[in-house]
mmCIF file of the protein (N, C-alpha, C, O) and its ligand, coordinates in Angstrom:
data_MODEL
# 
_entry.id   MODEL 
# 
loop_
_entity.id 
_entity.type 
_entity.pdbx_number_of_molecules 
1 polymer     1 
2 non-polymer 1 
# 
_entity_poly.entity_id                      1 
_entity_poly.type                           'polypeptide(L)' 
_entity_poly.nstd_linkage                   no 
_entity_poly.nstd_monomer                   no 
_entity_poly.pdbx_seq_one_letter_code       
;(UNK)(UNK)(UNK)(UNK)(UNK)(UNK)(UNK)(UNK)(UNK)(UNK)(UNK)(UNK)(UNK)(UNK)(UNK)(UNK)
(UNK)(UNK)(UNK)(UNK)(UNK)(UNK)(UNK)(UNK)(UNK)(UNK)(UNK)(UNK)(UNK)(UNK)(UNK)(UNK)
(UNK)(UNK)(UNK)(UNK)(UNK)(UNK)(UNK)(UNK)(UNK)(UNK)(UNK)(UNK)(UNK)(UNK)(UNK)
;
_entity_poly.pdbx_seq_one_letter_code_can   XXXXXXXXXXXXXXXXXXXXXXXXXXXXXXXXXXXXXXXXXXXXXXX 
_entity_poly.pdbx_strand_id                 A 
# 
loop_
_entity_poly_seq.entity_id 
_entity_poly_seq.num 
_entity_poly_seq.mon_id 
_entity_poly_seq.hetero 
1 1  UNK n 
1 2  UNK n 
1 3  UNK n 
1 4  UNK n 
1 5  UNK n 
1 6  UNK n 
1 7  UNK n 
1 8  UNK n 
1 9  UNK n 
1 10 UNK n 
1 11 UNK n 
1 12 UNK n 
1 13 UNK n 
1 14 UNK n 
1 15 UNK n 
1 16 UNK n 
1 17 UNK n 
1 18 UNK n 
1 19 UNK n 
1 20 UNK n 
1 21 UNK n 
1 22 UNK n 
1 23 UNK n 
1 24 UNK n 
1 25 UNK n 
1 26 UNK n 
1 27 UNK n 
1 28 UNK n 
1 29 UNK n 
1 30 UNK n 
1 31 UNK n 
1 32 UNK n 
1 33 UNK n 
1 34 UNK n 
1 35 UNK n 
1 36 UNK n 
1 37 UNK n 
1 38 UNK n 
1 39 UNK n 
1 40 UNK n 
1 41 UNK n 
1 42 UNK n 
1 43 UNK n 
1 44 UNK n 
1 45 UNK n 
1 46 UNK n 
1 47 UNK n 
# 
loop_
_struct_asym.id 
_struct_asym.entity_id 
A 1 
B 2 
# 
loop_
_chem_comp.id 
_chem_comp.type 
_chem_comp.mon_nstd_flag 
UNK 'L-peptide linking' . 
ZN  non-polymer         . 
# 
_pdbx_entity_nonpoly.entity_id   2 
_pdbx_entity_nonpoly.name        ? 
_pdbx_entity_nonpoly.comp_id     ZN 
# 
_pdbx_nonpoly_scheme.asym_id         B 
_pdbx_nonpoly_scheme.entity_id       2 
_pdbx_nonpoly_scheme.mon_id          ZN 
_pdbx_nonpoly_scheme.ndb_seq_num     1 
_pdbx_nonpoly_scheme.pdb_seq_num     101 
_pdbx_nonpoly_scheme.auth_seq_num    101 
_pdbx_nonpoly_scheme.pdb_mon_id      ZN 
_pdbx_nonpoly_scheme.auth_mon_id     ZN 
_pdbx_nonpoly_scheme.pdb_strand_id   A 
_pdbx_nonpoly_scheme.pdb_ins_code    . 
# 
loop_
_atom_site.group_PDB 
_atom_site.id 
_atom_site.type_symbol 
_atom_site.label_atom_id 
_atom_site.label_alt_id 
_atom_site.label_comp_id 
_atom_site.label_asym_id 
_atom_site.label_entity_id 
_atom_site.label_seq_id 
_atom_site.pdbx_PDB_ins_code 
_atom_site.Cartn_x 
_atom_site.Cartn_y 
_atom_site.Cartn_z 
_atom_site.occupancy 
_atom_site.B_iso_or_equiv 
_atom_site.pdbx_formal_charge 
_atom_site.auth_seq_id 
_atom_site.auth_comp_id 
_atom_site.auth_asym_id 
_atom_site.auth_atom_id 
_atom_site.pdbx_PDB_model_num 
ATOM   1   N  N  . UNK A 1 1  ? -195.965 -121.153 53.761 1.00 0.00 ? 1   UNK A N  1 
ATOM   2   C  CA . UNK A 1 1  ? -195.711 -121.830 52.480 1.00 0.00 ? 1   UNK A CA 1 
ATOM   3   C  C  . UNK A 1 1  ? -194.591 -121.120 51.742 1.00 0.00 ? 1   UNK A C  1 
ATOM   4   O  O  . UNK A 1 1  ? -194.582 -119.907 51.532 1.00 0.00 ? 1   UNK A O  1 
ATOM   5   N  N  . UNK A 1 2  ? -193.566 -122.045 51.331 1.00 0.00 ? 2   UNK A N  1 
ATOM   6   C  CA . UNK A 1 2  ? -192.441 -121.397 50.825 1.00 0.00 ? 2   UNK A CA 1 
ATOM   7   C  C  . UNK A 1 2  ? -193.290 -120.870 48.921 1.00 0.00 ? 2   UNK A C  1 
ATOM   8   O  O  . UNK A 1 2  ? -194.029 -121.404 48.095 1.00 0.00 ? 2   UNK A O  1 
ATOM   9   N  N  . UNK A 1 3  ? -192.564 -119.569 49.084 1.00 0.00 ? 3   UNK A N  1 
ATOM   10  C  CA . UNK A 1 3  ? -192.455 -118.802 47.874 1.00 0.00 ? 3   UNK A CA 1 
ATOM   11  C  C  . UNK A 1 3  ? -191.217 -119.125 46.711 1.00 0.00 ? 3   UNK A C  1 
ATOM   12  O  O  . UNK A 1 3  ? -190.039 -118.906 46.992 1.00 0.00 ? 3   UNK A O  1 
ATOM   13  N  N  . UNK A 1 4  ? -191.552 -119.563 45.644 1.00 0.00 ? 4   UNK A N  1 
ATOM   14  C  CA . UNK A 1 4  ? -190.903 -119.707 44.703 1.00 0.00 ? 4   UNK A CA 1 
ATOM   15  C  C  . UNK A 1 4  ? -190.327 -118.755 43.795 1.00 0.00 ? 4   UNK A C  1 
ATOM   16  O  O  . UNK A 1 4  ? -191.145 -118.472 42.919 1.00 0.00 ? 4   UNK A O  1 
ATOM   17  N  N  . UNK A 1 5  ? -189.376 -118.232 43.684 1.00 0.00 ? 5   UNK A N  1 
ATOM   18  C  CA . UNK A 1 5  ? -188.553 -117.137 42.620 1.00 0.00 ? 5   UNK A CA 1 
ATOM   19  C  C  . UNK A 1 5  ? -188.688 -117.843 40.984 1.00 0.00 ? 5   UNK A C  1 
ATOM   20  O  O  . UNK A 1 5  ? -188.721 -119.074 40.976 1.00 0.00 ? 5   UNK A O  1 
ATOM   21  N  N  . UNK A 1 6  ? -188.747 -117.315 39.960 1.00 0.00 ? 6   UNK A N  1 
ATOM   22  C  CA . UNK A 1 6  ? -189.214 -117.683 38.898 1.00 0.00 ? 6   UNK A CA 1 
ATOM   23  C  C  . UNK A 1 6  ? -187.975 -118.441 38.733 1.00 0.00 ? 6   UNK A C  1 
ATOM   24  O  O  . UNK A 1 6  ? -187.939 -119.609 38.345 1.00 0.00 ? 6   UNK A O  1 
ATOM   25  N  N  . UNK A 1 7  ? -186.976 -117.741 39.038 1.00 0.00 ? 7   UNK A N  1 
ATOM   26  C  CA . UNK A 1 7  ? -185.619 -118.927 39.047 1.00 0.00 ? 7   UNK A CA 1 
ATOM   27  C  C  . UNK A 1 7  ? -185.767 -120.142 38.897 1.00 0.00 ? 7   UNK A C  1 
ATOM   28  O  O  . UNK A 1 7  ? -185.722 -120.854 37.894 1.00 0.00 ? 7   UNK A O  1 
ATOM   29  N  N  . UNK A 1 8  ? -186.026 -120.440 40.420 1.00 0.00 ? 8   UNK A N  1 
ATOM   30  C  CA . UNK A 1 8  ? -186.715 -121.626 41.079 1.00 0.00 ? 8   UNK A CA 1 
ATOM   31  C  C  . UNK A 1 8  ? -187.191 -122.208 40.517 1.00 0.00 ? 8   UNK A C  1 
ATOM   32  O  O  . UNK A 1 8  ? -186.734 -123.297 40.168 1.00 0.00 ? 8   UNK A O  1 
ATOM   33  N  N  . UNK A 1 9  ? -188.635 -121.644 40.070 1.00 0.00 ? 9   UNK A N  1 
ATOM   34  C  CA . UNK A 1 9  ? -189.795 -122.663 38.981 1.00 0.00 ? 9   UNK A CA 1 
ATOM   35  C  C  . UNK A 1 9  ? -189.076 -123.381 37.905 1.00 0.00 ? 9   UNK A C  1 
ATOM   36  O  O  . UNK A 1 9  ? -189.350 -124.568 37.725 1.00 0.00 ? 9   UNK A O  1 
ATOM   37  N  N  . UNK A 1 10 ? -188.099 -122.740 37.098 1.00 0.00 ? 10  UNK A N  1 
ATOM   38  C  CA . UNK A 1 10 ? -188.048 -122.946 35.772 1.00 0.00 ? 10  UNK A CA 1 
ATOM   39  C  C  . UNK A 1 10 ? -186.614 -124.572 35.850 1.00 0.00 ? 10  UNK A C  1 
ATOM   40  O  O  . UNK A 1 10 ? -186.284 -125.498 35.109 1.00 0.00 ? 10  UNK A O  1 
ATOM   41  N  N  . UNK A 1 11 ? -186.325 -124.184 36.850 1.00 0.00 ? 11  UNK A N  1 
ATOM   42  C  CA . UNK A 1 11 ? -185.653 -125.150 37.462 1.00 0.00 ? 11  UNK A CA 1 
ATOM   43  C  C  . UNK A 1 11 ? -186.115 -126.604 37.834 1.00 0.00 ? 11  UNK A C  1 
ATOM   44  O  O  . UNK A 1 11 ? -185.876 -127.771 37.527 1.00 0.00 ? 11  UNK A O  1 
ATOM   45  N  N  . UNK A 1 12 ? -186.972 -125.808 38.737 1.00 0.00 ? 12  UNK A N  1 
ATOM   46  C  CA . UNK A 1 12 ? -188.103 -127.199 39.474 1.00 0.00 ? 12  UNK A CA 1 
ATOM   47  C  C  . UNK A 1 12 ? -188.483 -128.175 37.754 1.00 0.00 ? 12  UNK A C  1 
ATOM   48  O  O  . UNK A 1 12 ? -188.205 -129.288 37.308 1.00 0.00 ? 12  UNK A O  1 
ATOM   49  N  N  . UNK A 1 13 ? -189.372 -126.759 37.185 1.00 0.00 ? 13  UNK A N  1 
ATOM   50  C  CA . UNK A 1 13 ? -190.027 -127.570 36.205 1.00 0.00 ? 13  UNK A CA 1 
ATOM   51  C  C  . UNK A 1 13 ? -189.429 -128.070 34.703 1.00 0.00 ? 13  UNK A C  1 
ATOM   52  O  O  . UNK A 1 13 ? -189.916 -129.005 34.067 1.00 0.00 ? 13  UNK A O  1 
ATOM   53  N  N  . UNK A 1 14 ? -188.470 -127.394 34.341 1.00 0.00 ? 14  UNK A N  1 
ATOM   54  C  CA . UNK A 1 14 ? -188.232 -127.557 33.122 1.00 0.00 ? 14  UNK A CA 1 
ATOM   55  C  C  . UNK A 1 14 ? -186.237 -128.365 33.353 1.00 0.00 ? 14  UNK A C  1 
ATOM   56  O  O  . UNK A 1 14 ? -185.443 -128.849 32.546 1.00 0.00 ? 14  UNK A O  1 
ATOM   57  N  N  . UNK A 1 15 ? -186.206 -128.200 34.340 1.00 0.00 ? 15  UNK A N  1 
ATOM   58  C  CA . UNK A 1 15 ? -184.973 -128.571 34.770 1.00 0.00 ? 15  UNK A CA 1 
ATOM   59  C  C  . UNK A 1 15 ? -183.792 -128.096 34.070 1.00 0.00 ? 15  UNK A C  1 
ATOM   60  O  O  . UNK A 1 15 ? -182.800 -128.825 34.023 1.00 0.00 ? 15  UNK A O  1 
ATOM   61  N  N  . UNK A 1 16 ? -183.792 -126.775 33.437 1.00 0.00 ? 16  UNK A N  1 
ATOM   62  C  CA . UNK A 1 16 ? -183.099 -125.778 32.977 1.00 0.00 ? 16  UNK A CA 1 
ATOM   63  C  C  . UNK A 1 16 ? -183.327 -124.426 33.595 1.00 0.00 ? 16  UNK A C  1 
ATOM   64  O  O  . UNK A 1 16 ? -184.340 -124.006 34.155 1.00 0.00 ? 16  UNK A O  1 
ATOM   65  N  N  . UNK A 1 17 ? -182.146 -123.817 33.370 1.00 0.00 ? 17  UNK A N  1 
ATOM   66  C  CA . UNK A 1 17 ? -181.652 -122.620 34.387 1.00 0.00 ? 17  UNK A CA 1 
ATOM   67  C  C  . UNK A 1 17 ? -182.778 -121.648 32.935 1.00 0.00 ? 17  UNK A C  1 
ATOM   68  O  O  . UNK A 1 17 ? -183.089 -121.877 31.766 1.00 0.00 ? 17  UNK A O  1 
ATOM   69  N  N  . UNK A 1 18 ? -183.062 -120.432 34.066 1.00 0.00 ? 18  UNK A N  1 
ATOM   70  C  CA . UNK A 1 18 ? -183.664 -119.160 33.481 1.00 0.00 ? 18  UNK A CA 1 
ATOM   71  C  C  . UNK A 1 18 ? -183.658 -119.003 32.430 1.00 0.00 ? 18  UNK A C  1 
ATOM   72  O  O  . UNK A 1 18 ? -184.531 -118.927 31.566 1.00 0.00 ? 18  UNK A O  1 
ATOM   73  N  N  . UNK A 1 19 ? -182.644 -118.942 32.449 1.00 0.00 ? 19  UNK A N  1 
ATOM   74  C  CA . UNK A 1 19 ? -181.518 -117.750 31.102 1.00 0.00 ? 19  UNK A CA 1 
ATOM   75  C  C  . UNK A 1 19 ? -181.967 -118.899 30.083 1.00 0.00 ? 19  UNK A C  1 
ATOM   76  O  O  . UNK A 1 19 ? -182.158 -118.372 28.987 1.00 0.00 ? 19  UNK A O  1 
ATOM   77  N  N  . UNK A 1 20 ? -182.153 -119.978 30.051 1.00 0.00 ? 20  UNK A N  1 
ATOM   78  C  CA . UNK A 1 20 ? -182.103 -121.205 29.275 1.00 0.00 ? 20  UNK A CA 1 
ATOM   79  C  C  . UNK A 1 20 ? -183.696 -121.079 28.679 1.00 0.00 ? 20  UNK A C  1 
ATOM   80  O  O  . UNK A 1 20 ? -183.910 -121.750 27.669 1.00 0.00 ? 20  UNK A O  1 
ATOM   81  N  N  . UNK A 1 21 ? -184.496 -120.514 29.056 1.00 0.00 ? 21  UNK A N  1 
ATOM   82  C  CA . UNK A 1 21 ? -186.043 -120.281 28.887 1.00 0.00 ? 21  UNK A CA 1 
ATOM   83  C  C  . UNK A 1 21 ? -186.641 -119.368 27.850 1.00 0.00 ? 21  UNK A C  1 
ATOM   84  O  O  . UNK A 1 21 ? -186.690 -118.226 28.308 1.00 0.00 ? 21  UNK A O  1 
ATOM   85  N  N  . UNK A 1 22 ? -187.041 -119.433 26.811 1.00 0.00 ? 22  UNK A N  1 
ATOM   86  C  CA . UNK A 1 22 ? -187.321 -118.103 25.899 1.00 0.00 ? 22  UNK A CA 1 
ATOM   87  C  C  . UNK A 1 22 ? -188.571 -117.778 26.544 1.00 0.00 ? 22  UNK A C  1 
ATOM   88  O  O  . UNK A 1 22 ? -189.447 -118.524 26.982 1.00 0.00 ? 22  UNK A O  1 
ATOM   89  N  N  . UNK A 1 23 ? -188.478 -116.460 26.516 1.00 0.00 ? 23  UNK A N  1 
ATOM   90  C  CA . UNK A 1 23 ? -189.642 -115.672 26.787 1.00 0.00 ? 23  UNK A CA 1 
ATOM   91  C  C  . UNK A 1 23 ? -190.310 -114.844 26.187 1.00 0.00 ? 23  UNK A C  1 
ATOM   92  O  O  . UNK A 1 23 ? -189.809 -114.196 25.268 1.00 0.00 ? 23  UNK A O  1 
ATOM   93  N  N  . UNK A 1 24 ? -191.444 -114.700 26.528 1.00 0.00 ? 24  UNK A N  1 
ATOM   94  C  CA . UNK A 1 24 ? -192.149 -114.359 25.647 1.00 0.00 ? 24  UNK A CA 1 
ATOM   95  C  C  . UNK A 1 24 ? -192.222 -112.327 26.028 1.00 0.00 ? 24  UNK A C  1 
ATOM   96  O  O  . UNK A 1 24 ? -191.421 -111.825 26.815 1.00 0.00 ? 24  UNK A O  1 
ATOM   97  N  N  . UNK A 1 25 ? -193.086 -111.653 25.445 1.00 0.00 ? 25  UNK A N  1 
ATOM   98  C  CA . UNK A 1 25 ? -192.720 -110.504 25.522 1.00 0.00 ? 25  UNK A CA 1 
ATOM   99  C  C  . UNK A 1 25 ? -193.713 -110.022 26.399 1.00 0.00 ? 25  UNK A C  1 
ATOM   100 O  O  . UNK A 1 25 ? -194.007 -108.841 26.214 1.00 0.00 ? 25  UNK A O  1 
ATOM   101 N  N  . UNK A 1 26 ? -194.513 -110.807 27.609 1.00 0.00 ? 26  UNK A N  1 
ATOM   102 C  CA . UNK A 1 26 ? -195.744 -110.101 27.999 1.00 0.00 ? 26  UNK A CA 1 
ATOM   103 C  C  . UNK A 1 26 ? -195.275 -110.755 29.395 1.00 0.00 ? 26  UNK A C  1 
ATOM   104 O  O  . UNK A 1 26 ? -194.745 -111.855 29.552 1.00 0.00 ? 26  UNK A O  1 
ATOM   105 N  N  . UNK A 1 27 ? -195.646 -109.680 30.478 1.00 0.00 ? 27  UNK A N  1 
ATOM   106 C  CA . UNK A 1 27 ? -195.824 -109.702 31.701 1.00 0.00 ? 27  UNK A CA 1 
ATOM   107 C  C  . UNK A 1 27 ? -197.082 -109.632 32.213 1.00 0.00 ? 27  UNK A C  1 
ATOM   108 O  O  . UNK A 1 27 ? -197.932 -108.764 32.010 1.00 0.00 ? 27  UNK A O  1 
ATOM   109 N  N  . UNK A 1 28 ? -197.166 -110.976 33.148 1.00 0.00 ? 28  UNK A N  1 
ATOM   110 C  CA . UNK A 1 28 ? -198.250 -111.062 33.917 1.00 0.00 ? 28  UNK A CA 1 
ATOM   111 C  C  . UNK A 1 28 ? -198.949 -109.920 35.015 1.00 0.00 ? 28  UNK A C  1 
ATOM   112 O  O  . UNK A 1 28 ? -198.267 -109.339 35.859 1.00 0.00 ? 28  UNK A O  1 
ATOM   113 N  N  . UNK A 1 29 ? -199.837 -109.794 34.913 1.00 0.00 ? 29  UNK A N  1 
ATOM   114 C  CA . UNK A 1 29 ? -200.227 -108.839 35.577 1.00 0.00 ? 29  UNK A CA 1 
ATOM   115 C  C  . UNK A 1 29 ? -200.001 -108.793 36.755 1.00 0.00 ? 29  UNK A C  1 
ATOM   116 O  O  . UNK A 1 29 ? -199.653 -107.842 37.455 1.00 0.00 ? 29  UNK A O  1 
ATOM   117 N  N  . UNK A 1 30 ? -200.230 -110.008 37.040 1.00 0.00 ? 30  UNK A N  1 
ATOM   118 C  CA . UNK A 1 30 ? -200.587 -110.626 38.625 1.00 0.00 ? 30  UNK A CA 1 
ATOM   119 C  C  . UNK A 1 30 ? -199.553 -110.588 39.180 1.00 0.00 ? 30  UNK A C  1 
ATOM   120 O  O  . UNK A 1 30 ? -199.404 -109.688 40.007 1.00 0.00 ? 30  UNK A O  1 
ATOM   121 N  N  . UNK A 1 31 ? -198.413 -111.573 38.932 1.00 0.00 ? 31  UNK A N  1 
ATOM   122 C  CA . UNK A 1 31 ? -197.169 -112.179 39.184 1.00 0.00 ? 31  UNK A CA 1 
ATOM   123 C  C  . UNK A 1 31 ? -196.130 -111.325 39.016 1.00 0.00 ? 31  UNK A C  1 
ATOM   124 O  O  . UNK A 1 31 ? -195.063 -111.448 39.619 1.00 0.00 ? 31  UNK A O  1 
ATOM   125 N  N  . UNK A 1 32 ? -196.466 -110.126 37.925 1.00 0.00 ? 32  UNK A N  1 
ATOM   126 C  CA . UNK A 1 32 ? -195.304 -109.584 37.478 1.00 0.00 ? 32  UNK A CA 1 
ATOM   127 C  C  . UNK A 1 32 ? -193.615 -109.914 36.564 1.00 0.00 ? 32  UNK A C  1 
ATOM   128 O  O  . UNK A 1 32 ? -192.683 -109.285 36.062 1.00 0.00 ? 32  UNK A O  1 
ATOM   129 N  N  . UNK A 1 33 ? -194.149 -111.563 36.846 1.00 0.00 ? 33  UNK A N  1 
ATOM   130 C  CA . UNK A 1 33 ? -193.140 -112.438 35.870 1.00 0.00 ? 33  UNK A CA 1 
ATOM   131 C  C  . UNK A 1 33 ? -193.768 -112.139 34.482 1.00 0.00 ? 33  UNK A C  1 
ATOM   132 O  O  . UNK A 1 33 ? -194.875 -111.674 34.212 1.00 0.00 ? 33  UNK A O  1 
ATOM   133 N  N  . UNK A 1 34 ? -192.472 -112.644 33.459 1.00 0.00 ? 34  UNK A N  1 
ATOM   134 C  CA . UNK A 1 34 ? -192.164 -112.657 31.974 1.00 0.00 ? 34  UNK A CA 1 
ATOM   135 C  C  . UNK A 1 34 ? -192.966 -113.806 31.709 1.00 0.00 ? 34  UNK A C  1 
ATOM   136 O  O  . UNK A 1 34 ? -192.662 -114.797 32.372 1.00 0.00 ? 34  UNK A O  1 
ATOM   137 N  N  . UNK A 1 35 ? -193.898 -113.922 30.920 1.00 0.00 ? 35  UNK A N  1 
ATOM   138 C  CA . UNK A 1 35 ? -194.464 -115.340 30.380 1.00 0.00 ? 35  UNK A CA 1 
ATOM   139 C  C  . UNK A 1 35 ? -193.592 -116.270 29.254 1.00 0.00 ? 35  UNK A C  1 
ATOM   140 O  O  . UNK A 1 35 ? -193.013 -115.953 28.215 1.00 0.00 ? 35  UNK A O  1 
ATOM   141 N  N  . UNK A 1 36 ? -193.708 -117.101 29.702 1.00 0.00 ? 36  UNK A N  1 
ATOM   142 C  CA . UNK A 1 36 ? -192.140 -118.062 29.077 1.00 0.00 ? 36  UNK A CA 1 
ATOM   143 C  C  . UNK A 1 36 ? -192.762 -118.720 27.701 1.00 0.00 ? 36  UNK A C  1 
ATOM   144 O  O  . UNK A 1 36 ? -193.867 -118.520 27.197 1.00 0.00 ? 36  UNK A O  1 
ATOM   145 N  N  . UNK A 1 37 ? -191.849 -119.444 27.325 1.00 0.00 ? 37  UNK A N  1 
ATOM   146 C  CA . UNK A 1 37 ? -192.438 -120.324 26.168 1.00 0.00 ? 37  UNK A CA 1 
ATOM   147 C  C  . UNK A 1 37 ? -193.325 -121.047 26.099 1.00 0.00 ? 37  UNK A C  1 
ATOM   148 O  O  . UNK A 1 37 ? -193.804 -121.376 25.014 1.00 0.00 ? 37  UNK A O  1 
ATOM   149 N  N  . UNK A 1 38 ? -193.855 -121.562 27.472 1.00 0.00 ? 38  UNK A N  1 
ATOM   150 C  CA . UNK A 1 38 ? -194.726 -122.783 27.314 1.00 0.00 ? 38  UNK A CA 1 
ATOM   151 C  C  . UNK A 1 38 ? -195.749 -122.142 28.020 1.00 0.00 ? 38  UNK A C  1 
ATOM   152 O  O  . UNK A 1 38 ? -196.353 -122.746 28.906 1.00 0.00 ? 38  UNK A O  1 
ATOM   153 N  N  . UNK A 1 39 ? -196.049 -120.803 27.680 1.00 0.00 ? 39  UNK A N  1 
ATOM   154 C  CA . UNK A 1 39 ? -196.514 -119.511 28.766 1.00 0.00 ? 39  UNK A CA 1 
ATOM   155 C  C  . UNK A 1 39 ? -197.139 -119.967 29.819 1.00 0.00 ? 39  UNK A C  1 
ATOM   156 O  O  . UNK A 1 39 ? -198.359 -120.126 29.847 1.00 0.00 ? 39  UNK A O  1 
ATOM   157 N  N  . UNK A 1 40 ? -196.430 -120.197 30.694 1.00 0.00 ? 40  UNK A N  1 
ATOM   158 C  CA . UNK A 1 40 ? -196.635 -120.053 31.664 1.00 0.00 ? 40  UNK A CA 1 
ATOM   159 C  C  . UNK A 1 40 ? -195.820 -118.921 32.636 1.00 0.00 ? 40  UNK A C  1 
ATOM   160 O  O  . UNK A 1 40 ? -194.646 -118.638 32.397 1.00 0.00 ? 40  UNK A O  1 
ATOM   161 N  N  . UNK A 1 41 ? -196.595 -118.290 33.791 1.00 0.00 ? 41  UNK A N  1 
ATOM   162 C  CA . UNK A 1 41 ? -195.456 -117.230 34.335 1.00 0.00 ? 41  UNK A CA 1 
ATOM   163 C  C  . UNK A 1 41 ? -195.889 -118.020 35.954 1.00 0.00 ? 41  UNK A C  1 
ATOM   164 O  O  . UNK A 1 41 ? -196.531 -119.049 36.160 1.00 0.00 ? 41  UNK A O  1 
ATOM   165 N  N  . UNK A 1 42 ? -195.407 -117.304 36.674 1.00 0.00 ? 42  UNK A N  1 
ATOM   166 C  CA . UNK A 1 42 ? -195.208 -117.811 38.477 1.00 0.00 ? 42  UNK A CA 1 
ATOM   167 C  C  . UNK A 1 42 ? -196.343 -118.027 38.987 1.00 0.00 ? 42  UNK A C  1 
ATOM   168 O  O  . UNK A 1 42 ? -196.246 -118.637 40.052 1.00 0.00 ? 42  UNK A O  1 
ATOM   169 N  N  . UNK A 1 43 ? -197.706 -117.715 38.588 1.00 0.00 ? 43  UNK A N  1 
ATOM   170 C  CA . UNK A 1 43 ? -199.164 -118.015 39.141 1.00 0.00 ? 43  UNK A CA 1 
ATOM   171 C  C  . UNK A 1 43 ? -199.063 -119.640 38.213 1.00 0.00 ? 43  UNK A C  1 
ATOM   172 O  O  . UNK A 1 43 ? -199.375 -120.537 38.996 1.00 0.00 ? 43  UNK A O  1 
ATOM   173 N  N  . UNK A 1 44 ? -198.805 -120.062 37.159 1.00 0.00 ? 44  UNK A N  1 
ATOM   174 C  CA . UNK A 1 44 ? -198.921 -121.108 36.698 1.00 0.00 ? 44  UNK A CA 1 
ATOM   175 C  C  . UNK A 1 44 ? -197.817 -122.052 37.741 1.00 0.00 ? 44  UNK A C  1 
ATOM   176 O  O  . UNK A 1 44 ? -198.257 -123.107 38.196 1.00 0.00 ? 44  UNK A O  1 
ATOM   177 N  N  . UNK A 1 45 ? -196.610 -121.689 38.032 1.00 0.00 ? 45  UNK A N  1 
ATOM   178 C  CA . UNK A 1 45 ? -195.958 -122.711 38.217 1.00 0.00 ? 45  UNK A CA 1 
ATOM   179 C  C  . UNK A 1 45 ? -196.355 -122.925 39.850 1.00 0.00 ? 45  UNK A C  1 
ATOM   180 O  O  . UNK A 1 45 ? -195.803 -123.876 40.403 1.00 0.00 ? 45  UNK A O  1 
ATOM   181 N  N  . UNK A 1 46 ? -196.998 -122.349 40.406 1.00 0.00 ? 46  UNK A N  1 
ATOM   182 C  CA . UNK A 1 46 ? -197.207 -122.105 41.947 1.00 0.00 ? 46  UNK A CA 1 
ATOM   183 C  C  . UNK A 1 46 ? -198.616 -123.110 42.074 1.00 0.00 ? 46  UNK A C  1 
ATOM   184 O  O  . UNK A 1 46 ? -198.801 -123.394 43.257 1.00 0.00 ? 46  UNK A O  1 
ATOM   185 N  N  . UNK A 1 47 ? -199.363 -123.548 41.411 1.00 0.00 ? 47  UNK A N  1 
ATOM   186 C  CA . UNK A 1 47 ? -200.513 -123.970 41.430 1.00 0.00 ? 47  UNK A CA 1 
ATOM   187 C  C  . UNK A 1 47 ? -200.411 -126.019 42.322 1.00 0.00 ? 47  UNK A C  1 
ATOM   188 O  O  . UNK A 1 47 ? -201.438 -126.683 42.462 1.00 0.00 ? 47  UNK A O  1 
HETATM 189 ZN ZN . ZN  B 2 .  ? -198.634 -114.800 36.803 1.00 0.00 2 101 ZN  A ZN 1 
# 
């Protein structure tokens, strides 16, 4: 199963590049991604 780079996700889902994403100030434990505005981090967008 292909692995998604948070890149990727924010792309897939919001159809804006990264950099384009505010984030929030907390890292997932799990994932190790930045939790974004609509907090979600890479365990959310992988589901
Ligand atoms: Zn996560």
């Amino acid at each position: 199963m292909k692995k998604y780079n948070s890149e990727e996700i924010h792309k897939i889902l919001y159809k804006k590049e990264s950099h384009e994403v505010k984030y929030s100030n907390y890292i997932c434990p799990i994932c190790k991604s930045r939790i974004d505005e609509f907090g979600l981090c890479a365990c959310d967008a992988a589901r």
